[in-house]
C-alpha positions as CSV (number, residue, x, y, z in Angstrom):
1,X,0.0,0.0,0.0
2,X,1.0,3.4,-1.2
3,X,0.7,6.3,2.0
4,X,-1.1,9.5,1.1
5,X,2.3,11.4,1.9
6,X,4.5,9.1,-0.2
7,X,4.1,10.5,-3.4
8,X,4.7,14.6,-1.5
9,X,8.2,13.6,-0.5
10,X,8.9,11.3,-3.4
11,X,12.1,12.8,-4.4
12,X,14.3,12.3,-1.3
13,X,16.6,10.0,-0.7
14,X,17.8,10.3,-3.9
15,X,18.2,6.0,-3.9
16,X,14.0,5.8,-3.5
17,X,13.7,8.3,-6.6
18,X,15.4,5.7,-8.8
19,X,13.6,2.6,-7.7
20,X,10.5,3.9,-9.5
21,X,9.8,5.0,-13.1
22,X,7.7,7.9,-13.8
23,X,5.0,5.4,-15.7
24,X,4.8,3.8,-11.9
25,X,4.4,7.0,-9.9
26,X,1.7,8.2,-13.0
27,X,-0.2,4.9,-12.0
28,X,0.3,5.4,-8.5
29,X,-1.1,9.2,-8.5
30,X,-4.1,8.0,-10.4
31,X,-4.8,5.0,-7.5
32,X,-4.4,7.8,-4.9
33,X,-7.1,10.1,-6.9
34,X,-9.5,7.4,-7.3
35,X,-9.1,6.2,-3.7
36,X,-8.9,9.3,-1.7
37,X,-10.3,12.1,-4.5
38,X,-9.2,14.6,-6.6
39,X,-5.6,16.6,-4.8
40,X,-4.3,13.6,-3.4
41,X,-1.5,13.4,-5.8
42,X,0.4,16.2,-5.3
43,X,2.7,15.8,-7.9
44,X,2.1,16.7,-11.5
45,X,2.6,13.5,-13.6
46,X,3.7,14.9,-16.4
47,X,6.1,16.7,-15.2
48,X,7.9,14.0,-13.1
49,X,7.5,11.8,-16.6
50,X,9.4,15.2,-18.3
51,X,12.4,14.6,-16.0
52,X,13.1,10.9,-16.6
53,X,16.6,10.1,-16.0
54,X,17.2,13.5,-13.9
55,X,15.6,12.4,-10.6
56,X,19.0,12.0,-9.2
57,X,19.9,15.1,-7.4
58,X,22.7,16.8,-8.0
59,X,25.4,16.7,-5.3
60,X,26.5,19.6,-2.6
61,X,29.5,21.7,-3.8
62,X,32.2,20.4,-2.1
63,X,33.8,23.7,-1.8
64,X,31.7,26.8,-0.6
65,X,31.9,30.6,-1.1
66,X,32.6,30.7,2.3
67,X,35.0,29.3,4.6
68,X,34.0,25.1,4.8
69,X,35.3,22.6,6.7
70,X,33.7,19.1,6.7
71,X,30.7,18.4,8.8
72,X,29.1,15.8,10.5
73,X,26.2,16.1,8.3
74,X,23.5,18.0,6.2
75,X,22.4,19.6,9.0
76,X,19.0,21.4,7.0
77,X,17.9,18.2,7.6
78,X,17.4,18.7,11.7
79,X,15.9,22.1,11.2
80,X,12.6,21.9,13.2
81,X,9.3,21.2,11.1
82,X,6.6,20.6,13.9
83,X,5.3,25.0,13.1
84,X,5.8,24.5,9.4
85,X,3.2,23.3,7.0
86,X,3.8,19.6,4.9
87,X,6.5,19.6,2.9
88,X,6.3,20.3,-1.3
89,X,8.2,19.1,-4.2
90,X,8.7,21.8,-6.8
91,X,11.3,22.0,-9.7
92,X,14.2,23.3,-9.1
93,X,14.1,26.8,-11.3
94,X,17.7,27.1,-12.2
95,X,17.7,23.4,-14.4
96,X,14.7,22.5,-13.8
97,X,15.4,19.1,-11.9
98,X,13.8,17.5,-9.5
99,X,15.7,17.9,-6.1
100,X,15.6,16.7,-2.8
101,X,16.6,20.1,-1.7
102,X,13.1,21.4,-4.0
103,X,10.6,19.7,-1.6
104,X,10.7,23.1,0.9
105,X,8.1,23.6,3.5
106,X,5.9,26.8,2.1
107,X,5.9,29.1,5.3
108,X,2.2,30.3,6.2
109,X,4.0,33.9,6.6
110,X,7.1,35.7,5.6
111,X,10.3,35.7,7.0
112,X,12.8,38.1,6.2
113,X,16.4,39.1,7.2
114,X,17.6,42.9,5.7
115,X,21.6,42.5,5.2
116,X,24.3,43.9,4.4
117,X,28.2,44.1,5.2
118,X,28.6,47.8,4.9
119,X,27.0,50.2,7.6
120,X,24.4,53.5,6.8
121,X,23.3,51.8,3.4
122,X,19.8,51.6,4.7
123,X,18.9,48.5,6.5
124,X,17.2,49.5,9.4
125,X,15.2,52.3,6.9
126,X,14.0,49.2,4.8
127,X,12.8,47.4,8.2
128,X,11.2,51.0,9.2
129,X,9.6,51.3,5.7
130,X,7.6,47.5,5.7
131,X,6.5,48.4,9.5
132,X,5.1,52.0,8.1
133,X,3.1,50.2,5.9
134,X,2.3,46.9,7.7
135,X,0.8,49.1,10.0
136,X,-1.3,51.0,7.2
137,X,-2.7,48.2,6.4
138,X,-3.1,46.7,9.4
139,X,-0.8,43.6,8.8
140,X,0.9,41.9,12.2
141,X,4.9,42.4,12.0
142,X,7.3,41.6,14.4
143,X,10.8,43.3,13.9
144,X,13.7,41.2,15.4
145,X,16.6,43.9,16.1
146,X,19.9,41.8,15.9
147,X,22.3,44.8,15.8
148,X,23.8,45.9,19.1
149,X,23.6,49.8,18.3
150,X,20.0,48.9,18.4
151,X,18.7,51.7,16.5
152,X,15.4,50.5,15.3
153,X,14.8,49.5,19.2
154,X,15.3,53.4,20.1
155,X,12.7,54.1,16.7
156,X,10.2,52.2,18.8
157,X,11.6,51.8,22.7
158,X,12.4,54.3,25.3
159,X,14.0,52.1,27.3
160,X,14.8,49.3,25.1
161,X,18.8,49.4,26.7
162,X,17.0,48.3,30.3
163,X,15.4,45.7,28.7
164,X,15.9,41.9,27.9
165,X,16.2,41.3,24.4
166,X,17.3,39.3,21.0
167,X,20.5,38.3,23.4
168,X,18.8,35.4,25.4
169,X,18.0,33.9,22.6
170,X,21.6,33.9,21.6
171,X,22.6,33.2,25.4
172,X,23.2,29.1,25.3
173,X,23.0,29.4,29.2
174,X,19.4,30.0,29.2
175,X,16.2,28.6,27.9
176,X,14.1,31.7,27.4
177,X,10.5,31.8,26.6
178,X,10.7,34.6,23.1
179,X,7.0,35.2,24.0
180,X,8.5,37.1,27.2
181,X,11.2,38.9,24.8
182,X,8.3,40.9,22.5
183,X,7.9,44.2,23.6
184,X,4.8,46.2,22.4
185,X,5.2,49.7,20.6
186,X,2.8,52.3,20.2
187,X,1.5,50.9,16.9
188,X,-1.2,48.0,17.7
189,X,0.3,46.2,15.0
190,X,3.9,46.2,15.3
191,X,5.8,44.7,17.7
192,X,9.5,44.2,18.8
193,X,12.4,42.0,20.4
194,X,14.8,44.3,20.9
195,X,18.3,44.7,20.9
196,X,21.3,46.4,22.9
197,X,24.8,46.3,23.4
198,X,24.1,43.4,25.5
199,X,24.3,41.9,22.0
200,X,28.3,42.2,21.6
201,X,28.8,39.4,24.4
202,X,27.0,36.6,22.3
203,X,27.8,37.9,18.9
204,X,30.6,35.4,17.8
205,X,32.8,36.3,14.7
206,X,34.3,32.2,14.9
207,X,31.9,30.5,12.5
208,X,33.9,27.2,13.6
209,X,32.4,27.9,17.0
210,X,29.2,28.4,16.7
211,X,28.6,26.0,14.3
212,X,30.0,23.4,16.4
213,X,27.5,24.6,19.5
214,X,24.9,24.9,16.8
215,X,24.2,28.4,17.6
216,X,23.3,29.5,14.1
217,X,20.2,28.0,15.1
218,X,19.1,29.9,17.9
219,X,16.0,31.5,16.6
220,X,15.1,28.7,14.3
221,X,12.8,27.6,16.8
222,X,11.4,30.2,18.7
223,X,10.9,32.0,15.2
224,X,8.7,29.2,14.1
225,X,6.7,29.5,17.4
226,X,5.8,32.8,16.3
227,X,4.8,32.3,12.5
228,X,1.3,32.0,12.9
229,X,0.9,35.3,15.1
230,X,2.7,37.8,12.3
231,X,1.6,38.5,8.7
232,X,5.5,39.5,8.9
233,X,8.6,38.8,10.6
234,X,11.4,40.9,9.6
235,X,15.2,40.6,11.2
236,X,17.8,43.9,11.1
237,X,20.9,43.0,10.7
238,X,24.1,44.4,11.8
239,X,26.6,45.1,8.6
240,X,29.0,41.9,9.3
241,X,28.5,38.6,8.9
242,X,29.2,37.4,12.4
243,X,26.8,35.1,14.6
244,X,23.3,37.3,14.9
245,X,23.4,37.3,10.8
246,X,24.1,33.3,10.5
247,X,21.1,32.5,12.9
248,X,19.0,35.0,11.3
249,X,19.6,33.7,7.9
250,X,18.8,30.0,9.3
251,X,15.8,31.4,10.6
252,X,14.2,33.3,7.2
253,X,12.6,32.7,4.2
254,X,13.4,35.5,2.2
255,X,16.4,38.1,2.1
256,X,17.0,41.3,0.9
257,X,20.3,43.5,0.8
258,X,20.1,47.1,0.7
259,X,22.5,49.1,-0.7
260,X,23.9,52.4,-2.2
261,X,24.5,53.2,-5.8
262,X,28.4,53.5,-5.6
263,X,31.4,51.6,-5.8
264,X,31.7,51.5,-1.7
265,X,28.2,51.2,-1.0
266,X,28.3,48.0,-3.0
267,X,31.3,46.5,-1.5
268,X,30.3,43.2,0.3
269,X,27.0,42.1,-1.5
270,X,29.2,39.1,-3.0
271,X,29.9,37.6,0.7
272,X,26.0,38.4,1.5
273,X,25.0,36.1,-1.4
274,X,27.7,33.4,-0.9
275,X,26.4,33.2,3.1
276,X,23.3,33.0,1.3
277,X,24.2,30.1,-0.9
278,X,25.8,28.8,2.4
279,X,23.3,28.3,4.7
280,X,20.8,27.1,1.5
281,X,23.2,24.3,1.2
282,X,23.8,23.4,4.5
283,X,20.8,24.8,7.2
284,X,17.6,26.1,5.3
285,X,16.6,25.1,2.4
286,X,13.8,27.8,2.0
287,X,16.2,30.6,2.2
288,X,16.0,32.6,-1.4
289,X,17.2,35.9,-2.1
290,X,14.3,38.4,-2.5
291,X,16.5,41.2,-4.2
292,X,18.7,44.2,-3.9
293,X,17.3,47.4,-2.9
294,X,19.0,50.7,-4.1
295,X,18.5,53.1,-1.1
296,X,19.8,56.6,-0.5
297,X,19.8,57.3,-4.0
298,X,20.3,60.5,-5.2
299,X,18.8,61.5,-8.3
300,X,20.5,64.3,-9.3
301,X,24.2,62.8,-9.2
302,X,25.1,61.4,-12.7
303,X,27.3,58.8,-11.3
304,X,25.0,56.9,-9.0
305,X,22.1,56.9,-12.0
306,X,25.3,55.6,-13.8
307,X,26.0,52.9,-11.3
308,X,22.1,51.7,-10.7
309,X,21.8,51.2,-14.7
310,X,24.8,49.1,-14.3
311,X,23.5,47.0,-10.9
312,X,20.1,46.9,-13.0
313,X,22.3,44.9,-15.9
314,X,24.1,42.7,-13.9
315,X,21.5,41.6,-11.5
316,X,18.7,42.0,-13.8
317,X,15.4,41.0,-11.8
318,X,17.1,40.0,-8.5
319,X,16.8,44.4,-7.8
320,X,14.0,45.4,-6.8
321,X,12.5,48.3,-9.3
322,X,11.6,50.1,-6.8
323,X,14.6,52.8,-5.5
324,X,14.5,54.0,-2.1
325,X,15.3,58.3,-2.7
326,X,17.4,60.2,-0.1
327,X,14.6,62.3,1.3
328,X,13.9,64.3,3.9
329,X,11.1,62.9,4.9
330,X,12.3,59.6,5.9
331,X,14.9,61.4,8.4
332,X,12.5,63.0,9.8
333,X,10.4,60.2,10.4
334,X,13.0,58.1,12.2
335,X,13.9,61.6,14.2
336,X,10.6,62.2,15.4
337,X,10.1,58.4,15.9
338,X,6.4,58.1,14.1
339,X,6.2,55.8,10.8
340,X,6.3,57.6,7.8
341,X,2.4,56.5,6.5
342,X,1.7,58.4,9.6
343,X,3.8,61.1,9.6
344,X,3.4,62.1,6.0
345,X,1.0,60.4,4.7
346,X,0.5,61.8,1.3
347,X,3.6,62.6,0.9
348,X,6.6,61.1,-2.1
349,X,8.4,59.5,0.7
350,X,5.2,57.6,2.0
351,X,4.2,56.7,-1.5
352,X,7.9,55.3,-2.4
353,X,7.3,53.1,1.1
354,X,4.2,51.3,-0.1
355,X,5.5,50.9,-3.7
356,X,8.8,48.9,-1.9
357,X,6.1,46.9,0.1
358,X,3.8,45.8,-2.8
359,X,6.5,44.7,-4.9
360,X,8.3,43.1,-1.9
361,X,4.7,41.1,-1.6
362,X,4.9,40.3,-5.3
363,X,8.0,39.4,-5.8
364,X,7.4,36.9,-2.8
365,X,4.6,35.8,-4.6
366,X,6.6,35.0,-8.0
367,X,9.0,33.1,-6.3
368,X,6.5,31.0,-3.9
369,X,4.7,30.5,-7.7
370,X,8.4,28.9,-8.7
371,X,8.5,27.1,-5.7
372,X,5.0,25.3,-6.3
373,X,5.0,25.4,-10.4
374,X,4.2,21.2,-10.9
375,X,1.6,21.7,-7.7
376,X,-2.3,21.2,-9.0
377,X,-3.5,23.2,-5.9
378,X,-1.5,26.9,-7.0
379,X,-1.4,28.2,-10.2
380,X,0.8,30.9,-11.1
Protein backbone atom coordinates (compact mmCIF):
# COMPACT_ATOMS: atom_id res chain seq x y z
CA UNK A 1 0.00 0.00 0.00
CA UNK A 2 1.05 3.35 -1.16
CA UNK A 3 0.73 6.34 1.99
CA UNK A 4 -1.09 9.46 1.07
CA UNK A 5 2.30 11.44 1.89
CA UNK A 6 4.52 9.13 -0.19
CA UNK A 7 4.13 10.47 -3.44
CA UNK A 8 4.69 14.56 -1.46
CA UNK A 9 8.22 13.63 -0.52
CA UNK A 10 8.86 11.32 -3.39
CA UNK A 11 12.11 12.84 -4.43
CA UNK A 12 14.27 12.35 -1.31
CA UNK A 13 16.60 10.03 -0.67
CA UNK A 14 17.76 10.26 -3.92
CA UNK A 15 18.17 5.97 -3.94
CA UNK A 16 13.96 5.85 -3.54
CA UNK A 17 13.74 8.26 -6.55
CA UNK A 18 15.44 5.70 -8.78
CA UNK A 19 13.62 2.64 -7.67
CA UNK A 20 10.52 3.86 -9.50
CA UNK A 21 9.79 4.99 -13.06
CA UNK A 22 7.68 7.89 -13.77
CA UNK A 23 4.99 5.37 -15.66
CA UNK A 24 4.81 3.81 -11.86
CA UNK A 25 4.42 6.98 -9.89
CA UNK A 26 1.70 8.23 -12.96
CA UNK A 27 -0.18 4.89 -11.99
CA UNK A 28 0.27 5.38 -8.47
CA UNK A 29 -1.13 9.23 -8.52
CA UNK A 30 -4.11 7.97 -10.41
CA UNK A 31 -4.77 5.05 -7.46
CA UNK A 32 -4.41 7.76 -4.87
CA UNK A 33 -7.06 10.15 -6.85
CA UNK A 34 -9.55 7.35 -7.26
CA UNK A 35 -9.06 6.20 -3.69
CA UNK A 36 -8.85 9.28 -1.73
CA UNK A 37 -10.32 12.08 -4.53
CA UNK A 38 -9.19 14.57 -6.58
CA UNK A 39 -5.58 16.62 -4.75
CA UNK A 40 -4.29 13.61 -3.37
CA UNK A 41 -1.49 13.35 -5.80
CA UNK A 42 0.42 16.19 -5.32
CA UNK A 43 2.69 15.81 -7.88
CA UNK A 44 2.14 16.72 -11.46
CA UNK A 45 2.59 13.48 -13.59
CA UNK A 46 3.67 14.85 -16.41
CA UNK A 47 6.08 16.74 -15.22
CA UNK A 48 7.87 13.97 -13.14
CA UNK A 49 7.54 11.85 -16.60
CA UNK A 50 9.36 15.16 -18.26
CA UNK A 51 12.41 14.62 -16.00
CA UNK A 52 13.15 10.89 -16.57
CA UNK A 53 16.57 10.13 -16.05
CA UNK A 54 17.23 13.46 -13.88
CA UNK A 55 15.64 12.38 -10.63
CA UNK A 56 19.03 12.03 -9.21
CA UNK A 57 19.93 15.10 -7.38
CA UNK A 58 22.72 16.77 -8.00
CA UNK A 59 25.35 16.65 -5.28
CA UNK A 60 26.51 19.56 -2.60
CA UNK A 61 29.46 21.68 -3.83
CA UNK A 62 32.22 20.40 -2.12
CA UNK A 63 33.76 23.74 -1.85
CA UNK A 64 31.71 26.84 -0.61
CA UNK A 65 31.89 30.65 -1.07
CA UNK A 66 32.58 30.69 2.29
CA UNK A 67 34.99 29.33 4.56
CA UNK A 68 33.96 25.15 4.79
CA UNK A 69 35.32 22.63 6.70
CA UNK A 70 33.73 19.14 6.69
CA UNK A 71 30.68 18.41 8.78
CA UNK A 72 29.11 15.77 10.53
CA UNK A 73 26.21 16.06 8.35
CA UNK A 74 23.53 17.98 6.25
CA UNK A 75 22.43 19.56 9.03
CA UNK A 76 19.02 21.44 6.97
CA UNK A 77 17.88 18.18 7.60
CA UNK A 78 17.39 18.66 11.65
CA UNK A 79 15.90 22.14 11.18
CA UNK A 80 12.62 21.89 13.18
CA UNK A 81 9.34 21.24 11.13
CA UNK A 82 6.55 20.61 13.93
CA UNK A 83 5.33 25.00 13.08
CA UNK A 84 5.80 24.54 9.38
CA UNK A 85 3.18 23.35 6.96
CA UNK A 86 3.76 19.60 4.91
CA UNK A 87 6.52 19.61 2.89
CA UNK A 88 6.26 20.35 -1.33
CA UNK A 89 8.21 19.13 -4.22
CA UNK A 90 8.69 21.82 -6.81
CA UNK A 91 11.28 21.99 -9.69
CA UNK A 92 14.23 23.33 -9.11
CA UNK A 93 14.06 26.80 -11.27
CA UNK A 94 17.72 27.11 -12.18
CA UNK A 95 17.67 23.42 -14.41
CA UNK A 96 14.69 22.45 -13.76
CA UNK A 97 15.39 19.13 -11.95
CA UNK A 98 13.84 17.54 -9.49
CA UNK A 99 15.69 17.86 -6.13
CA UNK A 100 15.60 16.66 -2.81
CA UNK A 101 16.56 20.13 -1.67
CA UNK A 102 13.14 21.42 -4.01
CA UNK A 103 10.58 19.74 -1.60
CA UNK A 104 10.74 23.09 0.94
CA UNK A 105 8.06 23.61 3.46
CA UNK A 106 5.89 26.75 2.10
CA UNK A 107 5.90 29.14 5.27
CA UNK A 108 2.24 30.29 6.20
CA UNK A 109 4.02 33.86 6.57
CA UNK A 110 7.12 35.65 5.55
CA UNK A 111 10.30 35.66 7.02
CA UNK A 112 12.78 38.11 6.18
CA UNK A 113 16.43 39.14 7.19
CA UNK A 114 17.64 42.93 5.71
CA UNK A 115 21.58 42.47 5.16
CA UNK A 116 24.30 43.94 4.43
CA UNK A 117 28.16 44.14 5.25
CA UNK A 118 28.56 47.75 4.92
CA UNK A 119 26.96 50.19 7.59
CA UNK A 120 24.35 53.54 6.81
CA UNK A 121 23.32 51.76 3.43
CA UNK A 122 19.79 51.56 4.69
CA UNK A 123 18.92 48.52 6.47
CA UNK A 124 17.19 49.54 9.38
CA UNK A 125 15.18 52.26 6.94
CA UNK A 126 14.00 49.19 4.76
CA UNK A 127 12.80 47.41 8.22
CA UNK A 128 11.21 51.00 9.24
CA UNK A 129 9.58 51.29 5.72
CA UNK A 130 7.56 47.45 5.65
CA UNK A 131 6.53 48.40 9.54
CA UNK A 132 5.11 52.05 8.14
CA UNK A 133 3.10 50.24 5.86
CA UNK A 134 2.34 46.91 7.65
CA UNK A 135 0.76 49.09 10.05
CA UNK A 136 -1.26 50.99 7.23
CA UNK A 137 -2.73 48.21 6.42
CA UNK A 138 -3.10 46.66 9.40
CA UNK A 139 -0.78 43.56 8.83
CA UNK A 140 0.90 41.88 12.25
CA UNK A 141 4.92 42.44 12.04
CA UNK A 142 7.30 41.58 14.45
CA UNK A 143 10.84 43.33 13.85
CA UNK A 144 13.72 41.22 15.42
CA UNK A 145 16.58 43.89 16.14
CA UNK A 146 19.90 41.85 15.88
CA UNK A 147 22.34 44.84 15.83
CA UNK A 148 23.80 45.94 19.09
CA UNK A 149 23.63 49.83 18.32
CA UNK A 150 20.01 48.95 18.43
CA UNK A 151 18.71 51.70 16.45
CA UNK A 152 15.38 50.54 15.34
CA UNK A 153 14.79 49.46 19.23
CA UNK A 154 15.26 53.37 20.15
CA UNK A 155 12.71 54.08 16.74
CA UNK A 156 10.25 52.16 18.84
CA UNK A 157 11.59 51.76 22.70
CA UNK A 158 12.37 54.33 25.32
CA UNK A 159 13.97 52.06 27.28
CA UNK A 160 14.81 49.32 25.05
CA UNK A 161 18.80 49.35 26.73
CA UNK A 162 17.01 48.33 30.27
CA UNK A 163 15.37 45.72 28.71
CA UNK A 164 15.95 41.89 27.90
CA UNK A 165 16.17 41.28 24.41
CA UNK A 166 17.34 39.34 21.02
CA UNK A 167 20.48 38.31 23.44
CA UNK A 168 18.78 35.44 25.39
CA UNK A 169 18.03 33.92 22.63
CA UNK A 170 21.64 33.89 21.57
CA UNK A 171 22.57 33.22 25.37
CA UNK A 172 23.21 29.06 25.29
CA UNK A 173 22.99 29.38 29.23
CA UNK A 174 19.36 30.05 29.17
CA UNK A 175 16.21 28.62 27.87
CA UNK A 176 14.14 31.70 27.36
CA UNK A 177 10.54 31.79 26.59
CA UNK A 178 10.66 34.61 23.12
CA UNK A 179 7.00 35.16 24.01
CA UNK A 180 8.47 37.14 27.23
CA UNK A 181 11.18 38.89 24.79
CA UNK A 182 8.35 40.89 22.55
CA UNK A 183 7.85 44.18 23.60
CA UNK A 184 4.77 46.18 22.45
CA UNK A 185 5.22 49.74 20.60
CA UNK A 186 2.77 52.34 20.25
CA UNK A 187 1.47 50.91 16.94
CA UNK A 188 -1.23 47.98 17.72
CA UNK A 189 0.32 46.24 14.98
CA UNK A 190 3.92 46.25 15.26
CA UNK A 191 5.81 44.71 17.74
CA UNK A 192 9.50 44.16 18.79
CA UNK A 193 12.41 41.97 20.39
CA UNK A 194 14.77 44.30 20.87
CA UNK A 195 18.34 44.74 20.95
CA UNK A 196 21.32 46.42 22.93
CA UNK A 197 24.81 46.32 23.36
CA UNK A 198 24.10 43.40 25.46
CA UNK A 199 24.31 41.89 22.04
CA UNK A 200 28.32 42.22 21.55
CA UNK A 201 28.79 39.45 24.43
CA UNK A 202 26.99 36.60 22.28
CA UNK A 203 27.79 37.88 18.90
CA UNK A 204 30.58 35.44 17.78
CA UNK A 205 32.83 36.25 14.65
CA UNK A 206 34.30 32.20 14.89
CA UNK A 207 31.93 30.54 12.52
CA UNK A 208 33.87 27.21 13.62
CA UNK A 209 32.42 27.88 16.97
CA UNK A 210 29.18 28.43 16.66
CA UNK A 211 28.60 25.96 14.25
CA UNK A 212 30.03 23.40 16.43
CA UNK A 213 27.49 24.65 19.47
CA UNK A 214 24.92 24.89 16.83
CA UNK A 215 24.21 28.45 17.56
CA UNK A 216 23.29 29.50 14.12
CA UNK A 217 20.15 28.04 15.14
CA UNK A 218 19.12 29.87 17.89
CA UNK A 219 16.01 31.51 16.63
CA UNK A 220 15.07 28.67 14.32
CA UNK A 221 12.82 27.61 16.76
CA UNK A 222 11.41 30.17 18.74
CA UNK A 223 10.90 32.00 15.24
CA UNK A 224 8.68 29.20 14.05
CA UNK A 225 6.74 29.50 17.37
CA UNK A 226 5.78 32.79 16.25
CA UNK A 227 4.81 32.34 12.54
CA UNK A 228 1.26 32.00 12.89
CA UNK A 229 0.87 35.33 15.15
CA UNK A 230 2.67 37.84 12.32
CA UNK A 231 1.64 38.54 8.67
CA UNK A 232 5.51 39.53 8.91
CA UNK A 233 8.57 38.75 10.56
CA UNK A 234 11.42 40.88 9.61
CA UNK A 235 15.22 40.62 11.25
CA UNK A 236 17.76 43.90 11.15
CA UNK A 237 20.87 42.98 10.74
CA UNK A 238 24.09 44.37 11.76
CA UNK A 239 26.64 45.11 8.57
CA UNK A 240 29.00 41.94 9.30
CA UNK A 241 28.55 38.59 8.91
CA UNK A 242 29.20 37.37 12.37
CA UNK A 243 26.81 35.10 14.56
CA UNK A 244 23.26 37.33 14.87
CA UNK A 245 23.40 37.25 10.82
CA UNK A 246 24.05 33.33 10.53
CA UNK A 247 21.07 32.48 12.90
CA UNK A 248 19.02 35.00 11.28
CA UNK A 249 19.61 33.74 7.89
CA UNK A 250 18.76 29.99 9.32
CA UNK A 251 15.76 31.39 10.58
CA UNK A 252 14.18 33.31 7.21
CA UNK A 253 12.61 32.68 4.21
CA UNK A 254 13.44 35.51 2.18
CA UNK A 255 16.38 38.13 2.07
CA UNK A 256 16.99 41.30 0.91
CA UNK A 257 20.28 43.55 0.76
CA UNK A 258 20.11 47.11 0.69
CA UNK A 259 22.55 49.13 -0.72
CA UNK A 260 23.94 52.41 -2.17
CA UNK A 261 24.46 53.23 -5.76
CA UNK A 262 28.44 53.47 -5.64
CA UNK A 263 31.40 51.57 -5.79
CA UNK A 264 31.75 51.47 -1.75
CA UNK A 265 28.23 51.24 -1.00
CA UNK A 266 28.26 48.03 -3.04
CA UNK A 267 31.27 46.50 -1.53
CA UNK A 268 30.31 43.20 0.34
CA UNK A 269 26.97 42.14 -1.54
CA UNK A 270 29.20 39.09 -3.01
CA UNK A 271 29.93 37.65 0.69
CA UNK A 272 25.95 38.39 1.47
CA UNK A 273 25.00 36.12 -1.44
CA UNK A 274 27.75 33.36 -0.89
CA UNK A 275 26.36 33.24 3.08
CA UNK A 276 23.26 33.04 1.30
CA UNK A 277 24.19 30.14 -0.86
CA UNK A 278 25.84 28.76 2.41
CA UNK A 279 23.31 28.35 4.72
CA UNK A 280 20.83 27.12 1.53
CA UNK A 281 23.17 24.26 1.22
CA UNK A 282 23.79 23.37 4.46
CA UNK A 283 20.82 24.79 7.18
CA UNK A 284 17.62 26.10 5.34
CA UNK A 285 16.62 25.10 2.36
CA UNK A 286 13.79 27.77 1.98
CA UNK A 287 16.25 30.61 2.19
CA UNK A 288 15.99 32.62 -1.40
CA UNK A 289 17.23 35.92 -2.08
CA UNK A 290 14.34 38.41 -2.50
CA UNK A 291 16.54 41.23 -4.23
CA UNK A 292 18.72 44.24 -3.94
CA UNK A 293 17.30 47.45 -2.89
CA UNK A 294 19.04 50.72 -4.14
CA UNK A 295 18.48 53.08 -1.11
CA UNK A 296 19.85 56.57 -0.48
CA UNK A 297 19.85 57.32 -3.95
CA UNK A 298 20.25 60.46 -5.19
CA UNK A 299 18.81 61.47 -8.33
CA UNK A 300 20.50 64.33 -9.29
CA UNK A 301 24.24 62.82 -9.21
CA UNK A 302 25.14 61.40 -12.74
CA UNK A 303 27.29 58.81 -11.29
CA UNK A 304 25.01 56.88 -9.00
CA UNK A 305 22.15 56.95 -11.98
CA UNK A 306 25.29 55.58 -13.80
CA UNK A 307 26.01 52.92 -11.27
CA UNK A 308 22.06 51.73 -10.74
CA UNK A 309 21.85 51.19 -14.66
CA UNK A 310 24.76 49.09 -14.27
CA UNK A 311 23.46 46.97 -10.90
CA UNK A 312 20.09 46.91 -12.97
CA UNK A 313 22.33 44.95 -15.94
CA UNK A 314 24.06 42.74 -13.86
CA UNK A 315 21.54 41.56 -11.49
CA UNK A 316 18.72 42.03 -13.76
CA UNK A 317 15.44 41.05 -11.80
CA UNK A 318 17.09 40.05 -8.45
CA UNK A 319 16.79 44.36 -7.78
CA UNK A 320 14.01 45.42 -6.82
CA UNK A 321 12.53 48.26 -9.25
CA UNK A 322 11.57 50.13 -6.78
CA UNK A 323 14.60 52.81 -5.50
CA UNK A 324 14.53 54.03 -2.10
CA UNK A 325 15.31 58.29 -2.74
CA UNK A 326 17.41 60.18 -0.09
CA UNK A 327 14.61 62.33 1.32
CA UNK A 328 13.94 64.28 3.91
CA UNK A 329 11.06 62.90 4.93
CA UNK A 330 12.27 59.57 5.93
CA UNK A 331 14.92 61.40 8.40
CA UNK A 332 12.51 63.02 9.76
CA UNK A 333 10.42 60.21 10.37
CA UNK A 334 13.05 58.15 12.20
CA UNK A 335 13.95 61.60 14.20
CA UNK A 336 10.58 62.21 15.38
CA UNK A 337 10.07 58.41 15.91
CA UNK A 338 6.41 58.09 14.09
CA UNK A 339 6.23 55.79 10.84
CA UNK A 340 6.25 57.57 7.78
CA UNK A 341 2.41 56.52 6.53
CA UNK A 342 1.71 58.39 9.56
CA UNK A 343 3.84 61.09 9.63
CA UNK A 344 3.35 62.08 6.03
CA UNK A 345 1.00 60.38 4.70
CA UNK A 346 0.51 61.75 1.29
CA UNK A 347 3.60 62.62 0.93
CA UNK A 348 6.56 61.14 -2.07
CA UNK A 349 8.41 59.48 0.67
CA UNK A 350 5.20 57.59 1.96
CA UNK A 351 4.17 56.66 -1.50
CA UNK A 352 7.91 55.29 -2.44
CA UNK A 353 7.27 53.06 1.11
CA UNK A 354 4.16 51.34 -0.06
CA UNK A 355 5.54 50.89 -3.70
CA UNK A 356 8.80 48.88 -1.90
CA UNK A 357 6.14 46.91 0.06
CA UNK A 358 3.78 45.82 -2.77
CA UNK A 359 6.51 44.66 -4.93
CA UNK A 360 8.31 43.06 -1.92
CA UNK A 361 4.70 41.07 -1.64
CA UNK A 362 4.93 40.34 -5.34
CA UNK A 363 7.96 39.35 -5.81
CA UNK A 364 7.42 36.86 -2.76
CA UNK A 365 4.60 35.81 -4.61
CA UNK A 366 6.60 35.00 -8.02
CA UNK A 367 9.02 33.11 -6.31
CA UNK A 368 6.46 31.00 -3.91
CA UNK A 369 4.67 30.51 -7.75
CA UNK A 370 8.43 28.88 -8.71
CA UNK A 371 8.52 27.08 -5.67
CA UNK A 372 4.97 25.29 -6.32
CA UNK A 373 4.99 25.37 -10.39
CA UNK A 374 4.15 21.23 -10.86
CA UNK A 375 1.57 21.66 -7.66
CA UNK A 376 -2.31 21.22 -9.01
CA UNK A 377 -3.49 23.21 -5.87
CA UNK A 378 -1.50 26.86 -6.98
CA UNK A 379 -1.43 28.18 -10.24
CA UNK A 380 0.82 30.86 -11.13
Amino acid sequence: AIGRRTLATFAPPAPACRLFSPELISFAGLLLQSVFGPGSAQVSAPVLAARRGSLTPPQPPTEGLLPIYPLKKNQADDLPVEHSPPALCASRPSDGTLWADACLPVPSRDILTVLNLKGGVGKTHAVWLLASVSHERRKRMLAIDTDPQGNLTNSFLRDGEKTPGVERLLDPSTDADVHSLIRRTQYPTIDIIPASSAVVRFDLSDQRAWEQADLHRSFVEPVNELRDRYDLIVFDCPPRLSLTSFAALCASDFVIVPLEAADWGAQGIMQVTAAIDYVRSRFNRRLQLLGYLVSRFKRRRAYQQSYLNQLRSHFGASTFDTVIPDLAQFERSVTDAVLLTEHATTSPAARIAREFFDERSADLGDLDCTRLAVLDRKRC
